[in-house]
DODREN-589084 format. One line per field, with one value per residue (C-alpha): residue number from 1; y, z, x. Coordinates in pm, 1 decimal, always signed. Layout:
BEGIN
resi: (NUM;...) $
north: (Y;...) $
up: (Z;...) $
east: (X;...) $
! end
This chain:
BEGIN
resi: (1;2;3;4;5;6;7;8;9;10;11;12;13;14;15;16;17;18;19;20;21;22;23;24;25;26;27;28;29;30;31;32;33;34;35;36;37;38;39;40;41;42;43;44;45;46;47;48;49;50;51;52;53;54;55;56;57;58;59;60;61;62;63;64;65;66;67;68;69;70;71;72;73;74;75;76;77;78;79;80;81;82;83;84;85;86;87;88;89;90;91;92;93;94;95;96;97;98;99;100;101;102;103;104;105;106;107;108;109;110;111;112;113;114;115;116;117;118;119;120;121;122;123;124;125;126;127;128;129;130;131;132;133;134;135;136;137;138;139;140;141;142;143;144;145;146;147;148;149;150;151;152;153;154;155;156;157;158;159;160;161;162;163;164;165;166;167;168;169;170;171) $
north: (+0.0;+303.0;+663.5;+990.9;+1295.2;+1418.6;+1028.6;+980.1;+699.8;+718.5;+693.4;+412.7;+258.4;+341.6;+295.4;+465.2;+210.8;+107.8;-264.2;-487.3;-293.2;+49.0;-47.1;-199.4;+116.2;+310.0;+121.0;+81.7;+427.1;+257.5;-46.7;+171.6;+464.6;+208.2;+156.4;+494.7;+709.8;+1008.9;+971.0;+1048.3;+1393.7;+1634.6;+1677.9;+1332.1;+1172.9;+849.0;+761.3;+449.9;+412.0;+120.5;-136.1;+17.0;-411.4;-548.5;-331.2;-399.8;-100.1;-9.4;+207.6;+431.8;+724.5;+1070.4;+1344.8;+1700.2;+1916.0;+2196.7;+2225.5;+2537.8;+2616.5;+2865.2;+2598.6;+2329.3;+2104.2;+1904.4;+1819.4;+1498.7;+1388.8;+1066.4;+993.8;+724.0;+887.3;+851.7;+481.3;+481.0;+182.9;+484.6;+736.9;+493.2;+413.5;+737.5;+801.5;+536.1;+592.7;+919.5;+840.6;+706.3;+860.3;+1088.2;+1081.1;+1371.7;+1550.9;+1427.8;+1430.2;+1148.9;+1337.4;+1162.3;+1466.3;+1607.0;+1491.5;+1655.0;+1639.7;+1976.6;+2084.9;+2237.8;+2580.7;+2509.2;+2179.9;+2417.4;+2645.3;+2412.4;+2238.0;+2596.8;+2652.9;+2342.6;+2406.5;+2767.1;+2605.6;+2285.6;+2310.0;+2024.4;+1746.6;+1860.2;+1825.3;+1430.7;+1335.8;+1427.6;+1282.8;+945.8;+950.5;+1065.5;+1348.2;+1566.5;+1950.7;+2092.8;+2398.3;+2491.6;+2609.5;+2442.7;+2119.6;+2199.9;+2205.6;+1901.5;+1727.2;+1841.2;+1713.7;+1398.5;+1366.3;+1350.2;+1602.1;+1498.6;+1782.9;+1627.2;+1927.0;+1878.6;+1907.2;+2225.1;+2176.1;+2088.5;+2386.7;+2646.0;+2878.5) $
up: (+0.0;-75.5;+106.0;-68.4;-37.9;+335.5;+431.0;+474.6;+342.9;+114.1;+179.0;+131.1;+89.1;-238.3;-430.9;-687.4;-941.9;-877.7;-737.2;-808.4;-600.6;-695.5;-1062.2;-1055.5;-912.0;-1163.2;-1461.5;-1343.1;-1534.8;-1891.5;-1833.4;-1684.1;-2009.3;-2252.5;-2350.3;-2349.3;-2367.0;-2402.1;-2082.8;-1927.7;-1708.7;-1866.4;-1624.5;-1769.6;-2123.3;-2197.9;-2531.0;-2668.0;-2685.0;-2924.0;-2720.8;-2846.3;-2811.2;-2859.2;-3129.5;-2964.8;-2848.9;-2527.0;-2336.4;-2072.6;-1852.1;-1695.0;-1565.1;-1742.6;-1565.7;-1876.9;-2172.6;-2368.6;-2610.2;-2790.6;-2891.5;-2872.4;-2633.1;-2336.6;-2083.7;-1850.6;-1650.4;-1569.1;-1220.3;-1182.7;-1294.9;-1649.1;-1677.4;-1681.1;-1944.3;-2171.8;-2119.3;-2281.5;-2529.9;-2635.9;-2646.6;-2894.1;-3084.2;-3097.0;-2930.4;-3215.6;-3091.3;-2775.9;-2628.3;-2406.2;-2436.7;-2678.8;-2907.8;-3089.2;-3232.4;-3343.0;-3174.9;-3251.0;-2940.2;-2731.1;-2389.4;-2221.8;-2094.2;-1739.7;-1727.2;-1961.5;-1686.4;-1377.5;-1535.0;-1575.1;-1247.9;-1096.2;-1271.6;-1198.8;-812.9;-814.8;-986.0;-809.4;-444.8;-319.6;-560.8;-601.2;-221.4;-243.3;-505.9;-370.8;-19.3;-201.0;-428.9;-225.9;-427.4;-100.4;-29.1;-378.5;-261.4;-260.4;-570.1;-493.6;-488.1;-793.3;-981.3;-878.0;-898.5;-1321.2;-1352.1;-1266.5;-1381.2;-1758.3;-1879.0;-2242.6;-2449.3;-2715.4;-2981.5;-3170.3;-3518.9;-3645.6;-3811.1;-3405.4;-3257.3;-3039.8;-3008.7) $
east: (+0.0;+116.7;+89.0;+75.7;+343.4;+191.0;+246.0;-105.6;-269.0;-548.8;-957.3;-1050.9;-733.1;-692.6;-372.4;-174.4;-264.9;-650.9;-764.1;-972.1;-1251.6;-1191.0;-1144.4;-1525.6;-1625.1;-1470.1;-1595.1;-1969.3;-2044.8;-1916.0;-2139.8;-2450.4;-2413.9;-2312.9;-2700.7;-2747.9;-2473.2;-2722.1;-2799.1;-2454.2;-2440.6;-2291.1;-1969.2;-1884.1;-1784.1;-1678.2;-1426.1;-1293.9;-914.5;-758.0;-510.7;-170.1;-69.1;-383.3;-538.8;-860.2;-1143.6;-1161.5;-1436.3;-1337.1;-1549.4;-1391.9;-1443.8;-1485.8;-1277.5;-1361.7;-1542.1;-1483.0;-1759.1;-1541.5;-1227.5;-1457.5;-1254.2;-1338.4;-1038.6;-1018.4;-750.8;-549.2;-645.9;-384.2;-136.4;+86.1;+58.7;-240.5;-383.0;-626.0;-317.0;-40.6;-307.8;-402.4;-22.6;-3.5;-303.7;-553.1;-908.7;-1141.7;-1467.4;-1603.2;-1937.4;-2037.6;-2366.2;-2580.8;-2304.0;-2051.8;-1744.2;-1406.7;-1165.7;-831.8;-678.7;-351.9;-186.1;-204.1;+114.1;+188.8;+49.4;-219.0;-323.6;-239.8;-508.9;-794.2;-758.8;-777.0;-1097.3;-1240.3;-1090.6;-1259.4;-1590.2;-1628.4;-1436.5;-1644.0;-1639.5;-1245.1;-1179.4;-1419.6;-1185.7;-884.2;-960.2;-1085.1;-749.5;-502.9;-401.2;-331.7;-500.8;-533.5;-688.6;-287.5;-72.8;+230.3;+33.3;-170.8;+159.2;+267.2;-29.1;-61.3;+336.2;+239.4;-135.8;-153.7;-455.9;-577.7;-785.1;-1057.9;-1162.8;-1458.7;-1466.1;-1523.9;-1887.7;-2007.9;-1842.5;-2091.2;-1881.1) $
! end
């Protein structure tokens, strides 16, 4: 078991790489939406990924942490971190479709880079200080209501931007 930087361990128990428990948690929203991906709230999305050894589609569900109308992207972020299965996947091979909304899209894809990650988790911080405090307690990922730790949570947190096509942009 592992503790995180303040040497506290985790609600929950939780790991830096997700067991057996916490991945079925985690994976109930793909099998619940799957039917009906319509149906998803909007704060979420799910996108398939392509097995970079496998070649085989996979389904995953995240988080929104911002959707800008105007560049037409949506940003999620690796909860578990850079080795993450979808993250080395995506790194491989761009996302073949996104589902959030009411709308199917196959997005340009990118990784955000520091600053541009530092700024979206302070809007989602500034936006959402509850469910950003719950998920940090649950993962581990230590008092984020601080800069310092906002920085080093987005160098080691992978933050992946999907743009929609031009012809579905609002903005």
């Amino acid at each position: 078991m592992t503790h995180t930087a303040s040497g506290k361990r985790p609600l929950w128990g939780l790991r830096d790489r997700p067991g057996r428990l916490a991945l079925a948690v985690f994976r109930l929203p793909v099998r619940v939406f799957q039917p009906h991906p319509e149906r998803m709230p909007s704060d979420f999305l799910s996108f398939v990924h392509t097995g970079r050894k496998t070649g085989q589609p996979h389904q995953a569900v995240a988080m929104v942490l911002d959707d800008d109308p105007n560049s037409g992207e949506v940003v999620i972020c690796a909860a578990w971190g850079p080795d993450t299965d979808w993250v080395r996947n995506l790194r491989a091979r761009p996302a073949a479709s996104v589902q959030h909304r009411r709308e199917s899209f196959t997005p340009e894809q990118r990784f955000l880079d520091g600053p541009e990650a530092f700024d979206v988790t302070v809007r989602f911080r500034r936006a959402h200080p509850v469910r950003l405090r719950l998920f940090s307690g649950l993962l581990g990922w230590g008092d984020l209501r601080d800069d310092d730790a906002v920085r080093g949570f987005v160098h080691t947190h992978p933050f992946v931007a999907f743009r929609r096509p031009d012809e579905s942009r609002t903005g």
